[in-house]
Legacy VTK file of the C-alpha trace (Angstrom):
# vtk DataFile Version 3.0
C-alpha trace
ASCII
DATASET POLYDATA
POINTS 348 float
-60.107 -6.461 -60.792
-57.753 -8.494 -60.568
-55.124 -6.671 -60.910
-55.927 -4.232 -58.132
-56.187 -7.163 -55.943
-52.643 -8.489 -56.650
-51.571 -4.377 -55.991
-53.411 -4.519 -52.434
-51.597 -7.825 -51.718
-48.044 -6.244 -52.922
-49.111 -3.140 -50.937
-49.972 -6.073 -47.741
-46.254 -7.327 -48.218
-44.473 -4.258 -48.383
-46.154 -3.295 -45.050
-44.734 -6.750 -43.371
-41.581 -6.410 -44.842
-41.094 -2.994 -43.144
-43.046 -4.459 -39.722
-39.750 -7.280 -39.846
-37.397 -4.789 -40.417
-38.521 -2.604 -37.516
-38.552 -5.522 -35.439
-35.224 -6.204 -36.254
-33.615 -2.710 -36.018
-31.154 -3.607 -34.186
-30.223 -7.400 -34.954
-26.442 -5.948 -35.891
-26.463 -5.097 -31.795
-25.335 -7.759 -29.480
-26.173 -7.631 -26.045
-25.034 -3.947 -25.211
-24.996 -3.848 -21.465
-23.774 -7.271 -20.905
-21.031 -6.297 -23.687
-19.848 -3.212 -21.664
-20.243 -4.908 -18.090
-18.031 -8.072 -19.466
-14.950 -5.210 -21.129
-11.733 -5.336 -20.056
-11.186 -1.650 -20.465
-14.159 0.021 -18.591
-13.589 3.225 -20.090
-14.291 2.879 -23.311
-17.262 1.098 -25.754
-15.951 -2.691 -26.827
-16.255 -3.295 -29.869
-17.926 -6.433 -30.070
-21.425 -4.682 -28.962
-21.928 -5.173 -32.771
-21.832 -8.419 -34.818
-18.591 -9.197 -36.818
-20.221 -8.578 -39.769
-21.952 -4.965 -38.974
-18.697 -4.263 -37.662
-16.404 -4.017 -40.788
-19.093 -2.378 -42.676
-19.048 1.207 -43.921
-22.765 1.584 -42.833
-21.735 2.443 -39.366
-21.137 6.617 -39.344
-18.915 7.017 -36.238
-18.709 10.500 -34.260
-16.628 10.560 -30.320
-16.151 13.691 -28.210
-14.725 13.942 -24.652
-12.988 16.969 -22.250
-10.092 16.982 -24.756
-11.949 16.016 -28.306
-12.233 17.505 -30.388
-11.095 20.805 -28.557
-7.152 22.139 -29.466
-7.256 21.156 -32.691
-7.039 17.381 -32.107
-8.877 14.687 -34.207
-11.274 11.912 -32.842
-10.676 8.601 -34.170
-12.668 8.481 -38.241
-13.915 5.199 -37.379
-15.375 2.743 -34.083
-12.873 0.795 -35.265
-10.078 2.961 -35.191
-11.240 3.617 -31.356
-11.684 0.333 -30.486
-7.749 -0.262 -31.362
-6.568 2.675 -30.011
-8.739 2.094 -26.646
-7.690 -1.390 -26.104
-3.436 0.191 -26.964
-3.601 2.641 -24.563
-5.083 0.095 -21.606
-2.592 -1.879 -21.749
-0.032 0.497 -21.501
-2.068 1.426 -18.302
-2.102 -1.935 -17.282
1.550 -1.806 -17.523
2.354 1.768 -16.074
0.601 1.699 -13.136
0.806 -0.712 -10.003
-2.522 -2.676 -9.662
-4.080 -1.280 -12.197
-8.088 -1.972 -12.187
-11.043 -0.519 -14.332
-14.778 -1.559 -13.618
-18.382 -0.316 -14.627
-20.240 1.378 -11.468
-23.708 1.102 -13.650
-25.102 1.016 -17.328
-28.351 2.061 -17.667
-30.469 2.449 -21.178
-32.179 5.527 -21.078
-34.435 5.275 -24.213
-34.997 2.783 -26.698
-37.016 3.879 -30.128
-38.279 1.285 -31.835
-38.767 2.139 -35.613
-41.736 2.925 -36.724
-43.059 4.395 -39.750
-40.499 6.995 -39.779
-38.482 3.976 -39.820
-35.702 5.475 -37.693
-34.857 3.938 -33.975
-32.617 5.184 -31.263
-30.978 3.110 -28.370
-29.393 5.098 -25.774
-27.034 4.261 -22.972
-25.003 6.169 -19.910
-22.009 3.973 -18.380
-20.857 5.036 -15.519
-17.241 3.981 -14.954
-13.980 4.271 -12.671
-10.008 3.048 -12.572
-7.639 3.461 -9.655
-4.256 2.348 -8.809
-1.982 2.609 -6.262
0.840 5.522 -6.386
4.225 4.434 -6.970
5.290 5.615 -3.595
2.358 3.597 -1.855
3.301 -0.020 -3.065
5.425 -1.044 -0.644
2.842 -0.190 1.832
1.008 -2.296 0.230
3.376 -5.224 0.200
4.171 -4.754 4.092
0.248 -4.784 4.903
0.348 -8.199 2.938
3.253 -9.546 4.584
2.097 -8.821 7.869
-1.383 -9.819 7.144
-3.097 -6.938 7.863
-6.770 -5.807 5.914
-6.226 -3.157 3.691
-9.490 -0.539 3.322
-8.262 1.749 0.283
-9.251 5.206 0.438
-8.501 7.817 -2.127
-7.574 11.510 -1.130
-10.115 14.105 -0.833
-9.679 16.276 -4.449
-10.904 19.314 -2.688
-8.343 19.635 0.215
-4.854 20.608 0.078
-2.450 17.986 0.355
-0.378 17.754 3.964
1.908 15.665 5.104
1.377 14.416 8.864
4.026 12.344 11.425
1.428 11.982 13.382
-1.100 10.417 11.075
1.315 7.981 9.877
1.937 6.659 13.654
-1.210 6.730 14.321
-1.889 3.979 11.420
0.235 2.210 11.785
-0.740 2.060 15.661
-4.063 0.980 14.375
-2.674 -1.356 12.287
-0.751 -3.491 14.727
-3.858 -3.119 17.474
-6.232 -4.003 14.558
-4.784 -5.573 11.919
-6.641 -3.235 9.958
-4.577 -0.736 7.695
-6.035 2.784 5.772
-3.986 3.142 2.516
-4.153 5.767 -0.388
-5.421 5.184 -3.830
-5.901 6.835 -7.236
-8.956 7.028 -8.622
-10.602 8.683 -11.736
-14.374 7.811 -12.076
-16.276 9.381 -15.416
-19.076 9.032 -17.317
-20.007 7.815 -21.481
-23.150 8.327 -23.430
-23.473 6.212 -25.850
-26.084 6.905 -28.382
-26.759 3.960 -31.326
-29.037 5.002 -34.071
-30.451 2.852 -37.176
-32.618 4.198 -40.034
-33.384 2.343 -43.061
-32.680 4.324 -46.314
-34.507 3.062 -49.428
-32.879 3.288 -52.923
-32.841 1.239 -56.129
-31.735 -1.603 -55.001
-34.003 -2.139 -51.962
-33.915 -0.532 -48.119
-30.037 -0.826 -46.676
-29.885 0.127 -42.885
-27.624 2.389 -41.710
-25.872 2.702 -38.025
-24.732 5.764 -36.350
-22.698 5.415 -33.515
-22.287 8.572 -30.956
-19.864 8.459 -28.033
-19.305 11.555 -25.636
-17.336 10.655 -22.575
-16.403 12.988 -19.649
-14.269 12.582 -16.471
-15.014 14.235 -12.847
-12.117 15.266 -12.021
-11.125 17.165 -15.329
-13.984 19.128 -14.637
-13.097 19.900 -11.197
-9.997 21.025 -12.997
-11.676 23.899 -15.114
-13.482 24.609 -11.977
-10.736 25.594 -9.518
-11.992 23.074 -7.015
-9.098 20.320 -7.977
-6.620 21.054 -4.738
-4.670 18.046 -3.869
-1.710 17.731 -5.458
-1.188 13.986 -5.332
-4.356 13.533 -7.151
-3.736 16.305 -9.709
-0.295 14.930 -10.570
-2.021 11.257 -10.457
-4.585 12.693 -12.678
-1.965 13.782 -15.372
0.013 10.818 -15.767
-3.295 8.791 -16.382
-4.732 10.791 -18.791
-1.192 11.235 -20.462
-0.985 7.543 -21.069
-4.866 6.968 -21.677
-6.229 9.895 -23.300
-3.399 12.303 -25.358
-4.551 12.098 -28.596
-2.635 10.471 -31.231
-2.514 14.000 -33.097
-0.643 16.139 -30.406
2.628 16.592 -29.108
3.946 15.468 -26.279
4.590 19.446 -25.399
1.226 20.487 -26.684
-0.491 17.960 -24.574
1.699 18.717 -21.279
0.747 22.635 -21.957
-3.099 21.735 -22.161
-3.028 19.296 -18.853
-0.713 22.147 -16.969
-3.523 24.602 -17.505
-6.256 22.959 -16.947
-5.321 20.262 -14.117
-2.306 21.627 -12.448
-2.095 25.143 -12.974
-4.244 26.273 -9.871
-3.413 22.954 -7.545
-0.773 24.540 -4.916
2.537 22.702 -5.128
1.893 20.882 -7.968
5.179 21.334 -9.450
7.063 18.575 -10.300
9.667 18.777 -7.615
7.360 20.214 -4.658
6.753 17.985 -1.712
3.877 18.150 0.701
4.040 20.588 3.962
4.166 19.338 7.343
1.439 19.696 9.612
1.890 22.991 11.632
3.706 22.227 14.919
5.154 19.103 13.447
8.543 20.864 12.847
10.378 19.310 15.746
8.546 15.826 15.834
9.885 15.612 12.004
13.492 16.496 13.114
13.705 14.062 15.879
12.157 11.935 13.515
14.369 12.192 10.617
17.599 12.308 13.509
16.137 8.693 14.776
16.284 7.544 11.442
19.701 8.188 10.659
20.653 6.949 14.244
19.506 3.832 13.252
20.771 3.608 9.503
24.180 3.633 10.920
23.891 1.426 13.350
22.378 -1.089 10.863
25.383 0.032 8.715
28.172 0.098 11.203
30.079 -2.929 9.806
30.592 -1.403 6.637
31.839 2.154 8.455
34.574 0.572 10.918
37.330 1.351 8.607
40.436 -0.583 8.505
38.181 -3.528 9.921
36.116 -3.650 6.948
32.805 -5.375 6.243
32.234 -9.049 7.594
35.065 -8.266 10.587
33.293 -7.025 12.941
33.748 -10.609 14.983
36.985 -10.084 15.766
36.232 -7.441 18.139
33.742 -9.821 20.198
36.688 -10.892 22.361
37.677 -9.320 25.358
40.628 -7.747 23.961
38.971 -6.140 21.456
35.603 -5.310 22.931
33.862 -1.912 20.915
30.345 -1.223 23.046
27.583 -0.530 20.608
25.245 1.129 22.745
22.102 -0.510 24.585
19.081 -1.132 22.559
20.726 -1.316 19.353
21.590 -4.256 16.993
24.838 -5.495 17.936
27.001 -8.410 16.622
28.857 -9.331 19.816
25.255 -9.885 21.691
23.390 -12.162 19.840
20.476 -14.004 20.743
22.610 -15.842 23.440
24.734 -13.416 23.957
25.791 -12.353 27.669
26.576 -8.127 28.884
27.937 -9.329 31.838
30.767 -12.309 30.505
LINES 1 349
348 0 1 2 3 4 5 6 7 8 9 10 11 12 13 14 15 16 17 18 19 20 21 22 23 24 25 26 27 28 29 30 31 32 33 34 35 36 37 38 39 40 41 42 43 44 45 46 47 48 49 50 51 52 53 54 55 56 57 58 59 60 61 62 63 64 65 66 67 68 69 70 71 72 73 74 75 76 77 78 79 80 81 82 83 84 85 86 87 88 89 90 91 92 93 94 95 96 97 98 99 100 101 102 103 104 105 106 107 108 109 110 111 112 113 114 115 116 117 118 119 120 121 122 123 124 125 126 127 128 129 130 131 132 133 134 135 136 137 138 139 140 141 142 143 144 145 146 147 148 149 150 151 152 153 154 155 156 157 158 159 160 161 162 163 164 165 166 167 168 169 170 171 172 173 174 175 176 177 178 179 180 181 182 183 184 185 186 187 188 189 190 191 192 193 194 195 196 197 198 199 200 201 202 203 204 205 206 207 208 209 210 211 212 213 214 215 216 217 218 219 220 221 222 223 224 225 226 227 228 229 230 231 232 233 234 235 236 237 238 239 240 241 242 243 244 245 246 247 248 249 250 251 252 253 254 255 256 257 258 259 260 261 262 263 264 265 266 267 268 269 270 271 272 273 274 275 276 277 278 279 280 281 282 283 284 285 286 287 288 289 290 291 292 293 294 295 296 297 298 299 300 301 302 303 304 305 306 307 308 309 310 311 312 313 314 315 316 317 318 319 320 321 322 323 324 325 326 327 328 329 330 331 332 333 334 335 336 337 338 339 340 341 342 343 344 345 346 347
């Protein structure tokens, strides 16, 4: 009698026990969302969504896919914390490749959470969605002027879908706006994606008691890649944008620097027109002649900005001595010139 009693209380116990451990499934998790919301690299999973400790153990069974892994024969990182380094490697290089460099979480939402039950298996699932833009090489000193003159900037990235052209008359015309408004419309990169990240626990029991075990599932893709395979990626700025980013942030360790340039030439710039590496944008139809008087005013006033250095025999810094009236050279109306200064007389 008695001892069935003690068996029913041992039975009593085991059943608390395994009520504790499924409320505390996922005590190795920190705060997930918050985790991801505070990461410097927006892109990727931080590490410290786990504890220290859970972190370093072998418990945690790691798996990672994306548009590139683990397709052409390349190999995902073998552990989270292999990723983790690798992930926070390749944004800094980002943060020192490209000009104002910035990557932020649109949303993370938790799509499931199951609890462990008698099965005593639970599931946490999240989808992050995520974006990073900069500002093209050729755009930053746009972007210093507009900050030098004051102006708002409004950042707007070019439309994916629509073939790149170049336009005189759109770049007066903003600037126009610019000096009426002190508003200014400048280009940016962008590349916005989305991860699924899938955390699992289950609580194997062996000899020497139950030992949890984590698995950790990571499949990330990115829009524009996609757009890629599609045929609908046009714009040749943000193909060629789109290749230098992933380049730096997601060539896997495993492949060649050829290999990887072959695989991101057929699927990203392959079918963008004038993606080549020395193709420029066309002008605007009709804009033939605006862009020659253009580039002619330009040069017109290079050399006049230059004429000191292209007086020959005078030479650079002499161009004074001409000032008098014995040696009086007329520079043209309108035009910088260093005998009329801002007290300078036409009619002396």
């Amino acid at each position: 009698m008695l001892q069935s009693l003690f068996g029913k209380m041992l039975y009593f116990l085991a059943l608390y026990a395994t009520a504790l451990g499924t409320a505390d499934s996922f005590s190795v998790l920190n705060d997930v969302r918050s985790s991801i919301y505070a990461s410097a690299d927006a892109t990727t999973i931080p590490s410290d969504i786990f504890s220290l400790d859970q972190l370093h153990q072998p418990a945690v069974d790691f798996s990672y896919s994306s548009d590139f892994v683990p397709q052409y024969t390349s190999t995902p990182p073998s552990s989270f914390q292999e990723y983790a380094s690798c992930s926070a490697d390749r944004h800094k290089d980002c943060q020192d490749l490209f000009d104002f460099y910035d990557a932020k979480v649109i949303r993370c939402e938790q799509l499931s959470s199951d609890d462990m039950t008698a099965s005593k298996y639970g599931t946490k699932e999240f989808m992050i969605r995520w974006e990073v833009s900069w500002v093209m090489a050729g755009s930053v000193w746009l972007y210093k002027l507009a900050d030098v003159a004051g102006w708002d900037i409004i950042q707007k990235p070019p439309d994916p879908s629509s073939i790149s052209i170049f336009s005189w008359k759109n770049v007066f015309r903003m600037f126009g706006s610019a000096f009426e408004t002190g508003v200014i419309t400048l280009p940016i990169s962008r590349v916005e994606g989305s991860t699924r990240l899938k955390i699992s626990t289950r609580t194997s029991s062996s000899t020497l008691g139950d030992n949890n075990c984590t698995r950790l599932s990571i499949k990330e893709s990115i829009d524009l890649v996609r757009e890629g395979d599609l045929g609908r990626l046009q714009n040749r700025k943000v193909a060629q944008e789109l290749a230098a980013w992933l380049d730096v942030s997601r060539r896997p360790g495993d492949t060649s620097e050829e290999s990887w340039a072959g695989i991101v030439r057929s699927r990203i710039l392959s079918a963008v027109p004038g993606a080549g590496a020395l193709d420029i944008d066309p002008n605007e139809e009709e804009e033939g002649a605006l862009a020659l008087l253009v580039f002619g005013v330009t040069c017109l006033m290079a050399l006049t900005l230059s004429y000191n250095l292209l007086l020959g025999e005078v030479g650079p810094g002499q161009v004074s001595k001409f000032c008098d009236d014995t040696h009086r050279v007329e520079l043209g109306s309108g035009y910088f010139s260093e005998c009329v200064g801002p007290y300078g007389d036409w009619d002396r």
